[in-house]
C-alpha positions, 0 to 999 in steps of 0.5 A: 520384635517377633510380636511385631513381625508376627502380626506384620505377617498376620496384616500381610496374610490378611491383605492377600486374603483380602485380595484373592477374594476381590479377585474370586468375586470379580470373577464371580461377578462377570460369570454373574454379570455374562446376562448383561453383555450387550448384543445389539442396539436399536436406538438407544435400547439394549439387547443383551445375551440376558434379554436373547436368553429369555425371548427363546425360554418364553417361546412356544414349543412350536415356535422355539428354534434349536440353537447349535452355533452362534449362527442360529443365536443370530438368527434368532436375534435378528428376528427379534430386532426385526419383530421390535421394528415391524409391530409397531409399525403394524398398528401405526398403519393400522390405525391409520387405515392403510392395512388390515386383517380380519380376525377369522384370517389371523385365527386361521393362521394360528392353527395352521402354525399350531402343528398336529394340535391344528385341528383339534383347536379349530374344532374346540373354537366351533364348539359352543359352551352349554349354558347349562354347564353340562358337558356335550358328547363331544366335549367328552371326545375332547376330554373338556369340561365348560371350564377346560373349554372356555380356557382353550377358547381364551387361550386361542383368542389370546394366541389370535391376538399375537398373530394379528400384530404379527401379520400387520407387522408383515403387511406394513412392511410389504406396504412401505416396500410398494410405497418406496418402490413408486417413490424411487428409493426401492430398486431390484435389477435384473442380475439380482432377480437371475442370481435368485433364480440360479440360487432358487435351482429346483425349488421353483415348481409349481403344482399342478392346479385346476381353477373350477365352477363346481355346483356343490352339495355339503357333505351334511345334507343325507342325500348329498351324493345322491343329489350331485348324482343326479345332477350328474345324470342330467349333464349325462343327458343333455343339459348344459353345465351352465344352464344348471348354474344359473338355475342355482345361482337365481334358487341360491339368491332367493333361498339366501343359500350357495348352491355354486362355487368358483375356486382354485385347488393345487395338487400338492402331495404333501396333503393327503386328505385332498388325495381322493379328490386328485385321483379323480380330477389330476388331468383334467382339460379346461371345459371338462365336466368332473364329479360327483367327487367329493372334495373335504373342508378347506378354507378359501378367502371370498368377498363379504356383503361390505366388499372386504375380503375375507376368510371362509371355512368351505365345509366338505361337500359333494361337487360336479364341476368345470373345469374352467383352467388348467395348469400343469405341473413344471418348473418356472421360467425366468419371467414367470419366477419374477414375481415370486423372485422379487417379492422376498428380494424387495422386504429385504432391502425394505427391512434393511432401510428400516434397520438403519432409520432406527438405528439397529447395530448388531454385535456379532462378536459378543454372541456366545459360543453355544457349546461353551454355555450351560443348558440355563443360559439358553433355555434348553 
């Protein structure tokens, strides 16, 4: 009989062995299968903590948020179901003909997006590849080779690209939204435009801004501030402003060259290359005449010969101009808010409409806890 027992409990033994493995990998499993926890669905696609994980791991720098709560996790996850709804949507209207965005638009954004490395990439863009393959002054600046250049024009083109679809995504929304507006399934009252404006408290100021006519010398010409000069000194002696426009609007025409400009500029602190500009036009009444001052490269959207409008890159230049507006700094009014106010209030409702024609459901109580993640598990 102890032969039997013994190998009774040797059975015993191996069955509870047996089963706290099946239990340990059970527990492994789910530890393993965490990824696949479903988050949020639009339609019948999944988003699972996995797929989150990854879009934040796959971010550029500059675009990666910091995730400290599951609040910021939402976040994120409702920017992505957003992005899922407005890209296609994009090009459906794209291709439709109903928006648009010109490339040299969309680049600029990308180097506006890109930080401190801005400038550098909208310098490498304007660079030429030597045929030759040698390597020119100012690639050696830049530390390029033609190889090394050719990679950062391929890789802003690249980035260009995204940053087209992003914008259309954008456009197409703001597009529906007006569309829903005509059509009645889109309202905004006026206690939802007050509550905004109570929300919005200070953060509604304007900065003071100048609209001019200005007849402009670029910087690259050697003699341009003393061609600004001069033109100075005949205003200073009886000419008119204008008359002196439209000698260089007819002399631009016939030279094929812009000799005038019109254009708007705001005083805002934060963009000190515009400082020296200000100390000299901050203040300024609607008819006076300022300059020469000379005003860097700034980019401004003008109408092209085909009628479309488009994105310029205005070099810097030597100025004298009119002032032909001027409006100071202060808080906005109700009224004057409205627009400004309505506009986010508008996509909002917009975006929620399409969240509900595709179908979108978030489960926020599926997202994880960030403090009780791993750094691989959030990309950090």
């Amino acid at each position: 009989m102890r032969p039997i027992l013994r190998h009774g409990c040797w059975m015993l033994a191996t069955t509870f062995a047996c089963a706290a493995a099946l239990l340990a990998c059970a527990g492994c499993g789910r530890m393993i299968d965490k990824d696949r926890i479903v988050v949020a669905k639009i339609g019948d696609k999944n988003i699972t903590r996995g797929d989150l994980n990854r879009l934040r791991r796959e971010m550029s720098d500059t675009e990666r948020p910091n995730i400290n709560s599951r609040g910021d996790l939402l976040r994120l996850l409702n920017q992505h179901i957003d992005e899922m709804i407005k890209l296609p949507l994009g090009q459906k209207l794209k291709a439709e003909g109903k928006i648009d965005v010109p490339r040299d638009v969309a680049r600029e954004e990308f180097f506006k997006a890109s930080g401190d490395e801005g400038d550098q990439l909208r310098v490498m863009w304007n660079m030429e590849i030597p045929k030759n393959g040698e390597t020119t002054p100012l690639m050696k600046v830049y530390d390029l080779t033609p190889e090394k250049l050719q990679f950062q024009k391929d890789n802003i083109d690249e980035e260009t690209d995204k940053m087209t679809a992003k914008i259309l995504g954008e456009q197409a929304v703001q597009y529906l939204a007006a569309e829903a507006m005509k059509a009645g399934k889109l309202t905004i009252t006026d206690e939802e435009i007050e509550r905004e404006y109570r929300f919005a408290g200070d953060s509604l100021h304007t900065f003071e801004e100048i609209t001019f006519r200005a007849i402009r010398f670029p910087a690259a010409l050697p003699d341009a501030a003393a061609q600004a000069s001069h033109v100075r000194a005949l205003i200073n002696g009886g000419q008119s402003f204008d008359t002196l426009v439209d000698t260089l609007l007819l002399k631009g025409k016939e030279e094929n060259a812009s000799f005038v400009i019109e254009s708007a500029i705001q005083n805002n602190p934060n963009l000190q290359r515009f400082r020296g500009f200000w100390n000299v036009a901050s203040g300024a009444n609607e008819g006076d005449i300022i300059g020469p001052v000379y005003l860097p490269e700034y980019q401004q959207m003008a109408v092209g010969k085909d009628g479309k409008t488009q994105s310029v890159m205005m070099p810097d230049a030597y100025l004298v101009l009119k002032v032909l507006q001027h409006k100071p700094e202060h808080t906005l009014t109700i009224d004057e808010a409205k627009p400004t106010l309505a506009a986010p209030l508008i996509i909002g409702k917009m975006m929620e409409l399409l969240r509900q024609e595709n179908g979108v459901e978030v489960y926020q109580s599926q997202l994880p806890e960030p403090a009780q993640m791993g750094s691989g598990e959030l990309g950090i």
